[in-house]
N, C-alpha and C positions, 0 to 999 in steps of 0.2 A: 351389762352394757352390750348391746347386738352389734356385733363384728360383723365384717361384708368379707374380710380377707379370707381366700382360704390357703393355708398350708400344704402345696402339693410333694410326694414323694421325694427325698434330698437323693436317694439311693443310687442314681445315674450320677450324679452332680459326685457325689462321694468317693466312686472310681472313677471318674474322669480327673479328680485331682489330683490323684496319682501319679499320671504323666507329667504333672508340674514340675516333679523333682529331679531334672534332669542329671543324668550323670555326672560325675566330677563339673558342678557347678556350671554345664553351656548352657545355653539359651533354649529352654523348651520350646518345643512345635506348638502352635497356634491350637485353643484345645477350646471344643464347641461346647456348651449348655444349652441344651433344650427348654424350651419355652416351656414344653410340660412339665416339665419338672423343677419348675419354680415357683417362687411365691405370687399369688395373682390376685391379687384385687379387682372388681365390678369387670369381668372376665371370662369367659367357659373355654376347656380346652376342648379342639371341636381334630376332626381327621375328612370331616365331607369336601377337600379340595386336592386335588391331588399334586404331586412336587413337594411334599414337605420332608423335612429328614426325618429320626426318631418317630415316634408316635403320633403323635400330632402337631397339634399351634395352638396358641391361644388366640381366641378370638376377643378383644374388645369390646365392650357393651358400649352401646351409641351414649356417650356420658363424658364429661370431664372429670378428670381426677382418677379411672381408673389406673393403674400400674400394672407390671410384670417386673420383681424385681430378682434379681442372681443372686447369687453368694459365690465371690469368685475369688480365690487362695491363690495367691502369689509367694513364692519363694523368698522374691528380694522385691525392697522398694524397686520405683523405675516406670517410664513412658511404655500403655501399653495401648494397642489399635484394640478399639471396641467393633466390633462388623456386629452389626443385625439384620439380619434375613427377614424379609419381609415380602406380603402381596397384598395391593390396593386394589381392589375390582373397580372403583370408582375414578371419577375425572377428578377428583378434591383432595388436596393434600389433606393428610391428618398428621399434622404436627405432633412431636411427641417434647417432654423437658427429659434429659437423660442427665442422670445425675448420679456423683460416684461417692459413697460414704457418706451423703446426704447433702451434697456440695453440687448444684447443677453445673455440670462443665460442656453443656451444648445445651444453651435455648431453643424453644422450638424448631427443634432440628425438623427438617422438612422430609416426609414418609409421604410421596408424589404418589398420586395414581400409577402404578402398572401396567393397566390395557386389559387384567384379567385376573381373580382370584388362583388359577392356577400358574400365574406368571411368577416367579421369584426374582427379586433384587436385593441388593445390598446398600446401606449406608453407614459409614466408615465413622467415629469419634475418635479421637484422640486425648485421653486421658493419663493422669498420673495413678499408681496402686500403691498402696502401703503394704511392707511385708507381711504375710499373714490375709486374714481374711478379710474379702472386701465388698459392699453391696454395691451392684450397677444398677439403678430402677430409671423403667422407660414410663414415665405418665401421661396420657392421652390429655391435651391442655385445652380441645374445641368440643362441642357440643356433638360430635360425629364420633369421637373416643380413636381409640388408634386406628394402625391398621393390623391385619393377621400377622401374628409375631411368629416364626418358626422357629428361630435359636439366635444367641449370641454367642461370637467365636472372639476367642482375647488371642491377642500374640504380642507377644516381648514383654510379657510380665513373668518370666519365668526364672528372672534374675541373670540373664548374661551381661546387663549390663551394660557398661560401657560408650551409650551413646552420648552427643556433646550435653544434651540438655540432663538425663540422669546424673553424668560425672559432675557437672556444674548449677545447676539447679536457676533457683531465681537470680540473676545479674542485678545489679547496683555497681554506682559510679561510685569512687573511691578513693580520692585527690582528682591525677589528672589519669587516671586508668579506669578498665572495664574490668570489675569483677565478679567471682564467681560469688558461692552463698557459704565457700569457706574464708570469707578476705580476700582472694589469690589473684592478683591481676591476668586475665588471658587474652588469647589474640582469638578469634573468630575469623575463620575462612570459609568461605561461600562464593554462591553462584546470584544474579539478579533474575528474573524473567526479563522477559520484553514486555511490552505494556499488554494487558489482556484483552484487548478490546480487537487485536490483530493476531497472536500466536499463543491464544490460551489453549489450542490441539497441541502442544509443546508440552503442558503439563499435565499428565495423565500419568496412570498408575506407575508405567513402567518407565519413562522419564523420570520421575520423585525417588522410585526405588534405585533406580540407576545412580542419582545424585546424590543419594545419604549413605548407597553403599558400595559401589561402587569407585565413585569421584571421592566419597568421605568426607562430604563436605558438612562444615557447622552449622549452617544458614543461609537460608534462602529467601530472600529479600523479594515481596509482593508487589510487583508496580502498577499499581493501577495510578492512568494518565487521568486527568480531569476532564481537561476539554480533549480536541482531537480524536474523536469517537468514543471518549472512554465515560468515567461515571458521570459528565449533562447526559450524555444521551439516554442513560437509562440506569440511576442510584439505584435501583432495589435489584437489576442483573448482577451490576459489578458488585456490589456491597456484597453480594451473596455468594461473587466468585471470592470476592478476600474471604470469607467467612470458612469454605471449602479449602483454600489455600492452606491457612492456618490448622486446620484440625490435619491436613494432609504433612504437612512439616510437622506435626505436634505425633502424631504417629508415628513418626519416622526417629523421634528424639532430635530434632534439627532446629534451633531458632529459628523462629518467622520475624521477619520487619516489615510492618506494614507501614509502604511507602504512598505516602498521598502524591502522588506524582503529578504536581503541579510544572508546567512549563514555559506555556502561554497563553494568558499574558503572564507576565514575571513576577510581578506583585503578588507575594501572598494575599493580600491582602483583599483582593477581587476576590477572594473564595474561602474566601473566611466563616461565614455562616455554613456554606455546608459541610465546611472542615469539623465546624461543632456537631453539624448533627450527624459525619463518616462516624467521627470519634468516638463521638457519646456510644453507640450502637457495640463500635467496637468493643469500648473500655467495657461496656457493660456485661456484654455474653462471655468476655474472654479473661477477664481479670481475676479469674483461679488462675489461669494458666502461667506459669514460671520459665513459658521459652519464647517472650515476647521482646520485641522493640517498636518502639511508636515513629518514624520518623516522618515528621508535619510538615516535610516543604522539600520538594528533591531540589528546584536549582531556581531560587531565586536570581531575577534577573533586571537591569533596568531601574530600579531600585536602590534606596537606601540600607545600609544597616541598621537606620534607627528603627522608619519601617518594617524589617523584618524582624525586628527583636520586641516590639508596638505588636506584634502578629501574634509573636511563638506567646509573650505572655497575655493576652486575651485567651488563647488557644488554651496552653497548659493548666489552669485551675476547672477547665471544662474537664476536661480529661482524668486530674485527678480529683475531681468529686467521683468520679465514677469508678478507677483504678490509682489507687494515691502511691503503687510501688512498681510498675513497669518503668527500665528509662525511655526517655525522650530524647528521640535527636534532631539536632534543629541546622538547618541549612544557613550555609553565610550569603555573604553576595557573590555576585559575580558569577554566578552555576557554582554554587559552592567551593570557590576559588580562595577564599576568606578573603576577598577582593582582589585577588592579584590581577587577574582579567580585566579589572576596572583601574590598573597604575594604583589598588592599594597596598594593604598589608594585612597579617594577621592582628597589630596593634588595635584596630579598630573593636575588636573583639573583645580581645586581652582584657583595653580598656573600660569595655563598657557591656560586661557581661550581663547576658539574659538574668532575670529575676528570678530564679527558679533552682530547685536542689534535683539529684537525681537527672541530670540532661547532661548531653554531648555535644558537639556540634562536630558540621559534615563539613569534608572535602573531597572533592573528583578529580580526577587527573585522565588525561589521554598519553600517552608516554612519550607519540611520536609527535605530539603538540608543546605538550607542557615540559619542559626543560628545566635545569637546576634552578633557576628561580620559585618554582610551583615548590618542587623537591625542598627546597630550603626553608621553604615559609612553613611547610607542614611539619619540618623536624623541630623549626623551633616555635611554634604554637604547641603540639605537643608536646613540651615541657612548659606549659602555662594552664593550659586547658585541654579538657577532656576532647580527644579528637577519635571519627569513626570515618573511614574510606568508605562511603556506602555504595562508590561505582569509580570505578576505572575499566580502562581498556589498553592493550598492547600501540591501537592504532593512534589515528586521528581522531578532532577532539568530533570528528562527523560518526568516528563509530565503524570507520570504514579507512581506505589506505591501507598501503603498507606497514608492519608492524617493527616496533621499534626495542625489541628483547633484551638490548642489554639494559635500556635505561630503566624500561620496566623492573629488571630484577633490582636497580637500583632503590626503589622506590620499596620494595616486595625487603628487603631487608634493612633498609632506615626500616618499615613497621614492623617489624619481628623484633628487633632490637630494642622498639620503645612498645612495645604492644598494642602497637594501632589495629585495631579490627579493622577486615577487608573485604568487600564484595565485589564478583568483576562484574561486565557487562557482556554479552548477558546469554540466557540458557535458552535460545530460540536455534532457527531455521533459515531467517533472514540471510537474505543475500549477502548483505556487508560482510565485511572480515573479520569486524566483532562480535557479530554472534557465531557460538561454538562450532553450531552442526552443518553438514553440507545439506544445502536445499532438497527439500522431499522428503527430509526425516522424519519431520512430524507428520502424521501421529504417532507411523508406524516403527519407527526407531531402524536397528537399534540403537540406543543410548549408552548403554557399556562398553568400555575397551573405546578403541581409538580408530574402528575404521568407519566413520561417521564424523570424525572431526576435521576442521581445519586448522591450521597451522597453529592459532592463537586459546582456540582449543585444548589440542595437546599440551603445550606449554602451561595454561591455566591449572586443568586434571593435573599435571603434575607435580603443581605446588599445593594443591588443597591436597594432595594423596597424602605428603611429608607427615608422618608424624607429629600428631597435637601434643603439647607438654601445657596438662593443666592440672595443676598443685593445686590439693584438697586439705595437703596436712594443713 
């Protein structure tokens, strides 16, 4: 039978595994493989462009289905960042499928034009590796075939460890708790964005790095707004900013939550259809992935509960035809008040739960708005139903005001107590009080340490710094 692959030299590839083994078990340095020196199918290794590292690149033959795939040896399981170096001489993207052990975990990930064969860029995956040896294959999915491969560079596969999503793995609900993929109830702390349609120069490399290690935080909650300039004005921008989001948290070992950030109008239910087809897209490219959460409605408003629970299950069988194990969080009334903003209770809930396994349902609080009554309803819903904080704030319930610290921390340990995951509001530049950074930070930071913060800020950083306790045994 006439093979097309050919088997280039492992030799380079050989010693550079070496480095994986890092001393007394830390975290190996990010360790490059050459394009040449991988396995290549419908492909020539070519050196006529100049900027490449090692020897040369492999060039692509204008074809679908060619590859270039690695052989890349990990120390220990664990989330590691896939970087591929690349140059597109042309204006056309050439999509590639990148896939890890034969598992695609980025569909057509997009290899843009560069402006010029000797231009080099990078595009980031975030993957899971198995201890031991692992294939990463890039395959050209259009009639154009890829673009010039130069190398792919791995980092945090070298077994340190330790991030929220390696220590905990895939999440599942579990009475009325979040847990991990050993049983183990945990609590999740994190940061939100602002909506990305306004302060997506807020999230860039060293912002993300800043907040998974610096801040230490578990997750990072993706707001993309509906209306209000966000995905009507343009589904295939934003859809593709959550898509980058997610691999940029999946990198980093940090849950992502992708927030359908609906607000107004308040009716889930006005956007309903393109909720199925945000979702669909999502569940579909991302449902390897083990450091997700889906949440389909940030603040219902204006509306019933029967309504929004009419919503979430039209919604949730779309979802899991596509991904049948990420959970799902589902927004109450009121801005996720479980009514209490509307003179109800969390009884409405209690009593008449969503149809669905595997879901949570959401509440907000503002600290210097929401008073013991908010406080009260969510400690005792919480002992009924799965409950996730997937936004608070120190301030008012505007986001802004004066901040209100003691009640806050009141709030901040009822969830530690009952293990309510938590996310504040939110990891922008905005003027208000409730976003972290003082104006002008973004793009250019910096984002670590505290002298870029304001008040509500500091305080936040350093309840997400406290040491995580998540039980494996």
């Amino acid at each position: 039978m006439r093979r097309s692959t050919r088997l280039l030299s492992l030799t380079a590839i050989s010693t550079l595994l070496l480095g994986l083994l890092a001393p007394g078990g830390a975290e190996a340095a990010p360790i490059p493989y050459e394009a040449e020196s991988a396995t290549v199918s419908q492909g020539a290794v070519e050196s006529n462009h100049a900027g490449y590292s090692g020897t040369g690149f492999v060039n692509y033959d204008n074809a679908a289905g060619g590859y270039v795939e690695f052989t890349v040896n990990a120390a220990a399981a664990g989330t590691a960042a896939l970087t591929f170096r690349f140059a597109n001489g042309t204006t056309a993207n050439r999509p590639m499928d990148i896939a890890v052990n034969g598992a695609v975990v980025s569909a057509a990930r997009a290899f843009n034009g560069t402006g010029a064969w000797t231009t080099w860029q990078e595009v980031t995956v975030g993957a899971a590796l198995t201890a031991g040896a692992n294939t990463v294959r890039a395959t050209a999915i259009t009639a154009n075939g890829g673009p010039n491969l130069d190398r792919l560079t791995v980092d945090g596969s070298g077994g340190g460890g330790g991030t929220p999503a390696q220590v905990n793995g895939r999440l599942h609900v579990c009475g009325t708790k979040l847990c991990n993929s050993s049983g183990n109830p945990i609590q999740l702390r994190g940061m939100s964005t602002h909506g990305l349609q306004w302060y997506y120069q807020c999230l860039n490399t060293a912002s993300l790095d800043a907040l998974a290690t610096d801040w230490k935080a578990d997750v990072l909650r993706i707001s993309m707004y509906i209306q209000e300039g966000g995905y009507d004005t343009n589904p295939r921008q934003f859809t593709d900013r959550v898509h980058n989001l997610i691999e940029q948290a999946t990198a980093r070992g940090m849950y992502a939550i992708v927030d359908w950030h609906m607000l107004t109008p308040g009716d889930p239910n006005v956007n309903l259809a393109k909720a199925k087809t945000f979702f669909t897209e999502i569940a579909q490219r991302h449902r390897d992935k083990t450091n997700l959460l889906y949440e389909i409605a940030n603040e219902p408003n204006g509306v019933s509960w029967a309504k929004i629970k009419s919503y979430a299950e039209q919604l949730i069988p779309v979802i899991r035809a596509n991904d049948p194990a990420t959970p799902i969080l589902v927004g109450t009334r009121a801005w996720s008040s479980l009514g209490v903003s509307d003179g109800a209770t969390e009884t409405e809930v209690v009593n008449n739960p969503v149809n669905a396994a595997n879901i949570m349902y959401t509440f907000h609080f503002y600290a210097a708005s929401h008073d013991a009554e908010y406080l009260n309803t969510l400690s005792r819903a919480a002992d009924r139903i799965p409950m996730f904080v997937t936004e608070f704030g120190t301030q008012t319930a505007s986001g802004d005001g004066g901040n209100n610290f003691t009640r806050s921390q009141q709030y901040l340990d009822l969830m530690a107590s009952k293990k309510i995951s938590w996310v504040s509001w939110n990891y922008s530049d905005d003027s208000r009080s409730g976003a972290v950074f003082t104006a002008g930070t973004c793009p250019g930071g910096p984002f670590a340490g505290t002298s870029r913060l304001k008040p509500a800020g500091v305080w936040v950083r350093d309840r997400i710094r406290t040491p995580d306790d998540f039980p494996t045994g």
